[in-house]
C-alpha positions in Angstrom: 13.5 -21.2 -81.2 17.0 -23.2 -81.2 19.3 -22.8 -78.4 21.7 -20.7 -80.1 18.9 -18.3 -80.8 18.1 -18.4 -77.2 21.5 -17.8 -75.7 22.4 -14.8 -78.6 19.3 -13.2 -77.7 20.6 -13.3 -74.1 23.8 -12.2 -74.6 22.6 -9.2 -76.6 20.3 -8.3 -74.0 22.2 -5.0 -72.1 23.0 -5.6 -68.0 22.2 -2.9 -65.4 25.0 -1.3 -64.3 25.4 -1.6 -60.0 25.1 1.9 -60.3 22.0 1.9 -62.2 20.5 -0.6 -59.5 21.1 1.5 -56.4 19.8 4.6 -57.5 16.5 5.0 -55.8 13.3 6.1 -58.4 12.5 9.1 -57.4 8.4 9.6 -57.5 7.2 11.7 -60.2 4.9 15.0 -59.5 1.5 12.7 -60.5 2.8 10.7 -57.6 2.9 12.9 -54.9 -0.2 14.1 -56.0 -1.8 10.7 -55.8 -0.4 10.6 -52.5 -1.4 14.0 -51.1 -4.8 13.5 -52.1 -5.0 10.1 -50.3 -4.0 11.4 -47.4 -6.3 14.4 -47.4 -9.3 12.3 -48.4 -8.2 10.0 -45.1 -8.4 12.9 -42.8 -11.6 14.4 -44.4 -13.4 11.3 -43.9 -11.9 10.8 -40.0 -12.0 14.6 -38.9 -15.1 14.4 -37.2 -14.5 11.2 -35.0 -11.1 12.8 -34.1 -12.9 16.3 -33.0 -15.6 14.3 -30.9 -13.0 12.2 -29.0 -11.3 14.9 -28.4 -14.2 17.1 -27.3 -15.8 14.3 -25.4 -12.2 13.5 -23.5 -12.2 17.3 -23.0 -15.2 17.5 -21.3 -15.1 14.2 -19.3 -11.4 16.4 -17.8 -12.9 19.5 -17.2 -16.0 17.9 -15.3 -13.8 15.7 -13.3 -11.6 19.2 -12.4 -14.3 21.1 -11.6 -16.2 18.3 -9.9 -13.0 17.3 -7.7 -12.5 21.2 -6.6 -15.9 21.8 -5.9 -15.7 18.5 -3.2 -13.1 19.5 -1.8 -13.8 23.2 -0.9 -17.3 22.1 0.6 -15.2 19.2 2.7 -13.0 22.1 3.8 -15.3 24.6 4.6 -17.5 21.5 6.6 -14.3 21.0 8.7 -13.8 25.0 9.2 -17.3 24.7 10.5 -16.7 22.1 13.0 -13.5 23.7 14.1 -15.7 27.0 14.6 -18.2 25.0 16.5 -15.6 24.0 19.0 -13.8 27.4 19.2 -17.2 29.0 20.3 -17.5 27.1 23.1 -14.0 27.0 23.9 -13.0 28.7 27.8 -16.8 28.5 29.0 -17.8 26.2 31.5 -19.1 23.8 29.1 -16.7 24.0 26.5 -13.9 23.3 29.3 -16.0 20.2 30.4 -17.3 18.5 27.3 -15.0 20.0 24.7 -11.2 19.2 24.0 -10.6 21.9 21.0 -7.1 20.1 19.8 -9.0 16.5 20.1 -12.1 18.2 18.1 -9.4 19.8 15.2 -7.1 16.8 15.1 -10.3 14.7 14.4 -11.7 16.5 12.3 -8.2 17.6 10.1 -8.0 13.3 10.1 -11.9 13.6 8.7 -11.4 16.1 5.9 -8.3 14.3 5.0 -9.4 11.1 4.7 -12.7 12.2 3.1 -10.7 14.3 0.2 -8.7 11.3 -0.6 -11.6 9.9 -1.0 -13.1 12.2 -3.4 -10.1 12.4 -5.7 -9.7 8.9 -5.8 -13.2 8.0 -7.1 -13.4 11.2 -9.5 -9.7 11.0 -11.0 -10.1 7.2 -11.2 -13.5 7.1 -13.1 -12.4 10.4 -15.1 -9.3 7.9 -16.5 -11.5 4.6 -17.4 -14.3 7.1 -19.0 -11.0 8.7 -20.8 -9.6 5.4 -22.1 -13.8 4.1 -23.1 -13.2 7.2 -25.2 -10.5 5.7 -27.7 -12.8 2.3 -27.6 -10.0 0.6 -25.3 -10.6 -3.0 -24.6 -11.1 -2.3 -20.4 -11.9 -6.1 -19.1 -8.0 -6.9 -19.3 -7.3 -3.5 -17.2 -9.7 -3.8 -14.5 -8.5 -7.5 -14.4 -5.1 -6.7 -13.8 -6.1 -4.1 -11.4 -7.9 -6.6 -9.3 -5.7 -9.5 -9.2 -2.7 -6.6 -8.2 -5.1 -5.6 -5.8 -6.0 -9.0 -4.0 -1.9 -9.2 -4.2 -1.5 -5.6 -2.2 -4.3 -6.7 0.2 -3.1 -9.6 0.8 1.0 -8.4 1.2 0.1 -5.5 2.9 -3.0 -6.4 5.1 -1.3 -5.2 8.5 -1.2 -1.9 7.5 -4.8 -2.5 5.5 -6.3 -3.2 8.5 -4.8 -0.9 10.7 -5.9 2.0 7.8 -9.4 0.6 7.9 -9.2 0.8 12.1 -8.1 4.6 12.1 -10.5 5.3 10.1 -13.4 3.9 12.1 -12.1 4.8 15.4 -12.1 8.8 14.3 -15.2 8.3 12.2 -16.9 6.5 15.9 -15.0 9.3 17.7 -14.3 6.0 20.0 -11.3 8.4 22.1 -9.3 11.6 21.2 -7.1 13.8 22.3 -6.9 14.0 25.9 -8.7 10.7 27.0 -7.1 8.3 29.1 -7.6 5.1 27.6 -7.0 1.4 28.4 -5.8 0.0 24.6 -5.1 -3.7 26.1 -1.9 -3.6 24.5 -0.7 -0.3 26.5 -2.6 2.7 28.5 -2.4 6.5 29.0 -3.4 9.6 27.7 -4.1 10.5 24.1 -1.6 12.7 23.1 -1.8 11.8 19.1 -4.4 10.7 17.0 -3.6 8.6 13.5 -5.1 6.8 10.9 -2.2 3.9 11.8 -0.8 4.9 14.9 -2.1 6.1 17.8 0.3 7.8 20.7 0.1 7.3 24.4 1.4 8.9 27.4 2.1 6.5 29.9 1.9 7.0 33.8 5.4 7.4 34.4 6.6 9.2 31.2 6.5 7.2 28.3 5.3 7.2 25.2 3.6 4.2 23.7 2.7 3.7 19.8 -0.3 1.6 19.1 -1.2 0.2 15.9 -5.1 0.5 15.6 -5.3 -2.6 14.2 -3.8 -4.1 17.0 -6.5 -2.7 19.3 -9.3 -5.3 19.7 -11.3 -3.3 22.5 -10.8 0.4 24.2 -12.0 1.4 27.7 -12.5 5.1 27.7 -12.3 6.2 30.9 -12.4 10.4 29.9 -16.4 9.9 28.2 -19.3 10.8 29.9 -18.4 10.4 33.6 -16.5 8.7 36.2 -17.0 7.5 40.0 -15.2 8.3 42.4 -15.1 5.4 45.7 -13.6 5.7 49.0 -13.5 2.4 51.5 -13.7 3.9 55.0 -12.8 1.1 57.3 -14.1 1.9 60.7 -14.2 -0.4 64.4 -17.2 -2.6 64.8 -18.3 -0.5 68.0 -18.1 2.9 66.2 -21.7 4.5 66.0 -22.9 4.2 62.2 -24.8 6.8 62.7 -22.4 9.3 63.9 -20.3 8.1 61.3 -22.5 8.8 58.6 -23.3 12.4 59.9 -18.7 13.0 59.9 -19.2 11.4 56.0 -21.9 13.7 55.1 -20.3 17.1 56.5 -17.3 16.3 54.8 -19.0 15.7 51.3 -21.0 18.9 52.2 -18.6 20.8 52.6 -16.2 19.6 49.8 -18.8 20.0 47.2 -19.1 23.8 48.2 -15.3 24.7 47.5 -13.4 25.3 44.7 -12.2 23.6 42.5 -13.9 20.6 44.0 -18.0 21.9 43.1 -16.7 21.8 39.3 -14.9 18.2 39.4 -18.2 16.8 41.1 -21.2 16.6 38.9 -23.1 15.2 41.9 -23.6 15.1 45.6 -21.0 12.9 47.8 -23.1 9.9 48.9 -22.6 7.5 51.7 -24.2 4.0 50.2 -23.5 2.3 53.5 -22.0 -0.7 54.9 -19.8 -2.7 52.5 -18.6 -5.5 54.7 -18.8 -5.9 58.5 -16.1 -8.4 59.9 -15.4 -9.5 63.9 -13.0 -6.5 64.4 -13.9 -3.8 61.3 -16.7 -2.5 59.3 -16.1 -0.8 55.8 -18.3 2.0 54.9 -18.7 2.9 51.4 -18.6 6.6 49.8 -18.9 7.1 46.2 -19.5 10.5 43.9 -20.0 11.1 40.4 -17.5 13.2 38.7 -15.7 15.1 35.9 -14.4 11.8 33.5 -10.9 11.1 34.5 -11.2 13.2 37.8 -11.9 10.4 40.0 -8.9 10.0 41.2 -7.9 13.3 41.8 -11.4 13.4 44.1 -10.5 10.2 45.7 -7.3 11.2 47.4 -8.6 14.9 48.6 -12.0 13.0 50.5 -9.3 10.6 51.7 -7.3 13.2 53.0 -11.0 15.0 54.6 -12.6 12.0 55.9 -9.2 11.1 57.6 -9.1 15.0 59.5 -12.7 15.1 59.9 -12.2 11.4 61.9 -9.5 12.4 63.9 -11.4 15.3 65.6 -14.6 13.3 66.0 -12.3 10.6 67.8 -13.1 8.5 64.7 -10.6 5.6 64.9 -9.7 4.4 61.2 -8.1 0.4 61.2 -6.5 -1.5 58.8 -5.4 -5.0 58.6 -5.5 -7.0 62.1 -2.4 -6.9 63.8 -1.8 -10.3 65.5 -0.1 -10.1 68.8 3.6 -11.2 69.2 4.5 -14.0 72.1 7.3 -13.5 74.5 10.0 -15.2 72.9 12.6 -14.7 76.4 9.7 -16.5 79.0 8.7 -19.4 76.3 10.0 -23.0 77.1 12.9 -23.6 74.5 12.0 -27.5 75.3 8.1 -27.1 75.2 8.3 -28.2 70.8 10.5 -30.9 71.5 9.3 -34.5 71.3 10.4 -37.0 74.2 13.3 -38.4 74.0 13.8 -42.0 72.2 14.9 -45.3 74.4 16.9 -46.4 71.6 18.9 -43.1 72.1 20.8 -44.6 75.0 22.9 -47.5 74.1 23.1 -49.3 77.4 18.9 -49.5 77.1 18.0 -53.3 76.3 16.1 -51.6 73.1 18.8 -50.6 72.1 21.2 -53.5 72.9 17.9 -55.7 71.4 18.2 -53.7 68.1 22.0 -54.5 67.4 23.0 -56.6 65.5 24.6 -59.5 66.1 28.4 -60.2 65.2 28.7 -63.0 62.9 31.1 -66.3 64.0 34.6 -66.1 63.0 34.9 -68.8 60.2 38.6 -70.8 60.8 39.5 -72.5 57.7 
């Protein structure tokens, strides 16, 4: 075909109108029906695997639910138990010796707490990775993540890690509670508040003191089991020891058969004998066993005893030596004087010897 052909064949040929190319199609009935039937034959053929996630995510919930609320009642009614353990015993005479009722609850309200946290944790968390397994979610990147953001925490929040971990321990150990006196190191007094960060301490004059456990690297518990109570009795070297012994034993008799004293001592008062004997004293030893963190309140009432019982038996009680003081008005003010010097008189020939002599006048 020649050019001209070409080019009349093109001009001939109609243009679309800008109207004519902005007009969308619209789709034809036979379209939508193609479409439509797509779409249902899609969800036929994925139904099922959509109702078994779904049922299986379902079920993986409601297990967790029931699972977690289950736990948790039969952690709660375990700490109602202990509670009711220490409420039975509480105002006899052993519950007022060997139970603290608001030491047993705190601990064991710190327990149950700690222990449903727990529980939640572990279901809730497994429930969610099971859920996301579910939809065939890749989990390696996840539990990657979560462990590099948790060496991260650990590592920018390890104070309060590791005074977490302590709290936890020391109320699992039941190491001291509510009521003990305690020696922390770091500060000393009596429980008054039991954490899983922070324990609180009344001091001996008033104040309070907040201890991180993690700061606590040993306790001395001086309210467990039992303490001893010691008395020096520092006597004259020509006392009779056995007379002396026979004043100590009435006096512990007799103070073990009073009240309140025959609850605070859970054992006779026993003289153990002769501690030291020096030139001019002799220190006989008393010692009891007693109600933990009594022993001091036992030590000052046999001090007070032993001292009355003494004085009527014409007991003499001494302390430190007293060394005697010289007569300062009859003492020789000259007597720590050294004699006197001959070069302290001029006229002496030492001293004249000891000058020096007067250099020549030089006449130019």
């Amino acid at each position: 075909m020649s050019l001209p052909a070409v080019l009349l064949a093109v001009g001939s040929t109609p243009s679309p109108s800008p109207s004519e190319s902005q007009t969308p199609s619209v789709p034809s009935i036979q379209d939508a029906h193609e479409s439509a039937t797509q779409a249902a034959s899609w969800v036929e053929q994925n139904w099922s695997t959509w109702l078994a996630i779904g049922l299986k995510v379902l079920l993986i919930l409601v297990i967790a639910g029931v699972l977690r609320v289950v736990i948790r009642r039969a952690i709660t009614k375990l700490i109602e138990r202990m509670n009711r353990t220490a409420q039975a015993v509480d105002g006899t005479a052993i519950g007022g010796l060997l139970v603290n009722v608001e030491r047993r609850r705190q601990r064991s309200q710190a327990i149950g707490s700690v222990l449903r946290s727990v529980a939640s944790f572990l279901i809730m968390g497994t429930a969610a990775l099971m859920v996301l397994s579910a939809f065939d979610i890749n989990l390696a990147p996840l539990l990657a993540s979560a462990g590099v953001a948790g060496v991260a925490i650990g590592f920018g929040a390890r104070n309060l890690v590791t005074d977490f971990l302590s709290g936890v321990f020391m109320i699992l150990e039941d190491q001291y509670g509510v009521g003990d006196s305690i020696d922390a190191g770091v500060a000393s007094g009596e429980v008054i508040e039991v954490g899983l960060r922070v324990t609180k301490l009344r001091g001996d004059n008033g104040e309070i003191w907040y201890v991180r456990n993690g700061e606590v690297k040993r306790i001395g518990n001086l309210s467990q089991g039992w303490s001893t109570a010691g008395v020096d009795v520092t006597v004259r070297p020509s006392e009779d020891l056995d007379r002396v012994k026979a004043v100590l034993g009435e006096v512990g008799e007799a103070m073990s058969k009073e009240e309140p004293w025959n609850e605070l001592l859970w054992g006779p008062i026993e003289v153990l004998g002769l501690d030291s004997v020096l030139l001019d004293s002799m220190v006989v030893r008393v010692s009891a066993k007693t109600m933990p963190g009594k022993s001091l309140t036992v030590e000052r009432e046999l001090r007070w005893r032993i001292k009355r019982a003494f004085d009527a038996a014409d007991i003499r009680i001494v302390g430190r030596p007293v060394l005697p003081v010289e007569d300062t008005a009859t003492a020789d003010p000259t007597a720590g004087m050294s004699a006197p010097s001959a070069y302290s008189n001029t006229s002496s020939p030492q001293a004249q010897a000891a000058t020096p002599l007067t250099p020549p006048s030089v006449t130019k």
